[in-house]
C-alpha positions in Angstrom: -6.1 -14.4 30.6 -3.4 -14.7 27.5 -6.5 -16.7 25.9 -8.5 -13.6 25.6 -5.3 -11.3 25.0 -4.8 -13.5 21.7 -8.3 -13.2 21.0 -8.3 -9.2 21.2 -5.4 -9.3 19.4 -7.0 -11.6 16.9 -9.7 -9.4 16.6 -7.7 -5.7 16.0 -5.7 -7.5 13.3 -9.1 -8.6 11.4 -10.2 -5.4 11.6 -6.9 -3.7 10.8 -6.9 -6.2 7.8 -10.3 -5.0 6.7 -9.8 -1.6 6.7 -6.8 -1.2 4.9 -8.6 -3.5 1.9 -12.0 -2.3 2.2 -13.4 -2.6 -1.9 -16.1 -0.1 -2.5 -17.8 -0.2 -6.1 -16.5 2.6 -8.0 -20.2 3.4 -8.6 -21.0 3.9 -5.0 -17.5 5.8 -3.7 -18.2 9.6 -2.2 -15.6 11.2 -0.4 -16.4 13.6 2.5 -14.0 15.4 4.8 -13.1 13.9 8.0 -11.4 16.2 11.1 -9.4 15.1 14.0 -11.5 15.6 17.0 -9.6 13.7 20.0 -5.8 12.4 19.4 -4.3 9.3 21.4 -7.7 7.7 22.7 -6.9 4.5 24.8 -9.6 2.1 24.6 -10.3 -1.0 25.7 -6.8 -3.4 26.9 -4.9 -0.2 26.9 -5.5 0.1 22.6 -4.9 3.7 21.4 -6.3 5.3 18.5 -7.5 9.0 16.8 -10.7 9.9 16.9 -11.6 11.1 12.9 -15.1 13.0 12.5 -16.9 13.3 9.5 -20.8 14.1 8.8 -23.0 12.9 5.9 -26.8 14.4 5.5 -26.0 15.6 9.1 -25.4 12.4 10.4 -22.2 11.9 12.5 -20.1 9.2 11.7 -16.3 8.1 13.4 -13.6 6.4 12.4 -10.9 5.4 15.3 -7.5 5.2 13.4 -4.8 3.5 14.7 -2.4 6.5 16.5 1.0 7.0 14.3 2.1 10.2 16.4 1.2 12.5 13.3 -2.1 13.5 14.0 -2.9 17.4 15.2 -6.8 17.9 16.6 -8.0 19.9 13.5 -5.8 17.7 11.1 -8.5 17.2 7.6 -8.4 14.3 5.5 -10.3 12.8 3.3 -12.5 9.8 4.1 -14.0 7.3 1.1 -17.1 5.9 2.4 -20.2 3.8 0.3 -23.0 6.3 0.2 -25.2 3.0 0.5 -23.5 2.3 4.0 -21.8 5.3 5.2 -20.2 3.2 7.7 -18.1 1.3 5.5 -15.4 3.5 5.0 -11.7 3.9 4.6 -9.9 6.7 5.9 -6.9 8.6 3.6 -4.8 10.2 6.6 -2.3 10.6 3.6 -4.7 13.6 1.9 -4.7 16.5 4.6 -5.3 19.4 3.4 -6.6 22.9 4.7 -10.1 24.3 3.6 -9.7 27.4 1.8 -11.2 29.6 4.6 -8.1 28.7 6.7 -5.0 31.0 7.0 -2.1 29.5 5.9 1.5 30.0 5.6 4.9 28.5 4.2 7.9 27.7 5.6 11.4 25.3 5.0 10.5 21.8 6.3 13.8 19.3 7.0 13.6 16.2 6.7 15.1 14.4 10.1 14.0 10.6 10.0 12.2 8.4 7.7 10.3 4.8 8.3 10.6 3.2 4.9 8.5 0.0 6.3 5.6 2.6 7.5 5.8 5.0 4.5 6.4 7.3 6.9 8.7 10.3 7.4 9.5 13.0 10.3 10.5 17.1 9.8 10.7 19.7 11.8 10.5 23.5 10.6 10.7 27.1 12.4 8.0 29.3 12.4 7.4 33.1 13.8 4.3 32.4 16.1 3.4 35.1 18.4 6.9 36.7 18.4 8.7 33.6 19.1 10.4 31.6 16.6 9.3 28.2 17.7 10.4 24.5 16.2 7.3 22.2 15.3 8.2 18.1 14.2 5.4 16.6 12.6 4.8 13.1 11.3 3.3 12.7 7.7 2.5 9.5 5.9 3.2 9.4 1.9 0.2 9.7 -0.3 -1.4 6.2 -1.6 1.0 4.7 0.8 3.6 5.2 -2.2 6.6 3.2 -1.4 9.4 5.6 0.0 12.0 3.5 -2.4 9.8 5.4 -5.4 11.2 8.9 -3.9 14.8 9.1 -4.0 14.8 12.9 -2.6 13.5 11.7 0.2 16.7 11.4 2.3 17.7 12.5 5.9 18.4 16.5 5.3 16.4 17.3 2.1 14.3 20.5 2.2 10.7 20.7 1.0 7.4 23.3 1.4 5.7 23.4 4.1 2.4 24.7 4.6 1.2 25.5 7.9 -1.8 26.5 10.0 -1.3 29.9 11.1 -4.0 29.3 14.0 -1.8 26.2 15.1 1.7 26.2 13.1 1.7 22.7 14.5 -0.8 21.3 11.9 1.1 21.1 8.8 2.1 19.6 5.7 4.8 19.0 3.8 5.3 18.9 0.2 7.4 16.3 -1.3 7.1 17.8 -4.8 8.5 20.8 -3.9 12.3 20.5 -2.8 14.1 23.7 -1.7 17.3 24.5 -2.5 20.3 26.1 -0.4 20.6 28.3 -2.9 17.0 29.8 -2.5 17.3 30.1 1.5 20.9 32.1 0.9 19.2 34.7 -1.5 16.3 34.9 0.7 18.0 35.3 3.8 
């Protein structure tokens, strides 16, 4: 039984491996967009991950990411894939975006807790949504997997942009080139 444990194990790690240095040729890279259609799948041995959906020429294709707890269904990020094999891909959760159709808005985001091994921070923010001012915390990964250490604003407490869904305040992002100052909120407020 631990035999084949190590041997799944063995396997996710491989895989993990690959994906994270997938090489596509330059000359073969397209980008399409990929949206978060099921969030905190458990497969097989009790493995999690997010189910990412993109389409090329019509054709479905999924990419299960490992869960980080920062995912929202609707959540859009880019995926790189080789238009020769559409299936090898590599998935940028550090690029959401919204599509310009979507309704947006801004808010203050906080910054409450940062994971400088994971590139990986945590804010909350307030937002008016149907008549209640309701707190949303969101996880957000930094772009490129840029090394935290490389962003010294990035510190417990610092204020950024944030732009939000206004459909589902809870899918968000947050702007780390655009700090806020007390001063701003004071005037404003």
């Amino acid at each position: 039984m631990r035999f084949k444990s190590c041997i799944y194990f063995l396997l996710f790690l491989i895989e993990l491996f690959s994906c994270a240095t997938l090489q596509i040729p330059h000359e073969r890279r397209r980008t399409a967009i990929a949206t978060v259609e099921e969030k905190d799948v458990y497969g097989i041995h009790g493995s999690s991950y997010d189910r990412f959906v993109y389409y090329i020429n019509h054709q479905r294709y999924e990419y299960h990411a490992k869960v980080t707890g920062g995912v929202v269904i609707g959540d859009k990020c880019l995926v790189e894939y080789d238009y020769l094999y559409p299936d090898k891909k590599y998935l940028r959760r550090d690029s959401c975006f919204f599509l310009p159709n979507e309704k947006t808005g801004f808010t203050v985001g906080i910054l409450q807790y940062i994971r400088k091994r994971e590139e990986l921070f945590e804010y909350y923010y307030f937002v008016n949504f149907k008549g209640q001012i309701k707190k949303y915390k969101r996880l957000q990964l930094l772009e490129n997997g840029d090394p935290i250490r490389n962003h010294p604003q990035l510190v417990n407490g610092a204020k950024f942009v944030v732009e939000y869904w206004e459909q589902n305040p809870q899918r968000s992002v947050l702007y780390i080139n655009r700090p806020v100052k007390d001063s701003i909120l004071d005037k404003s407020q």
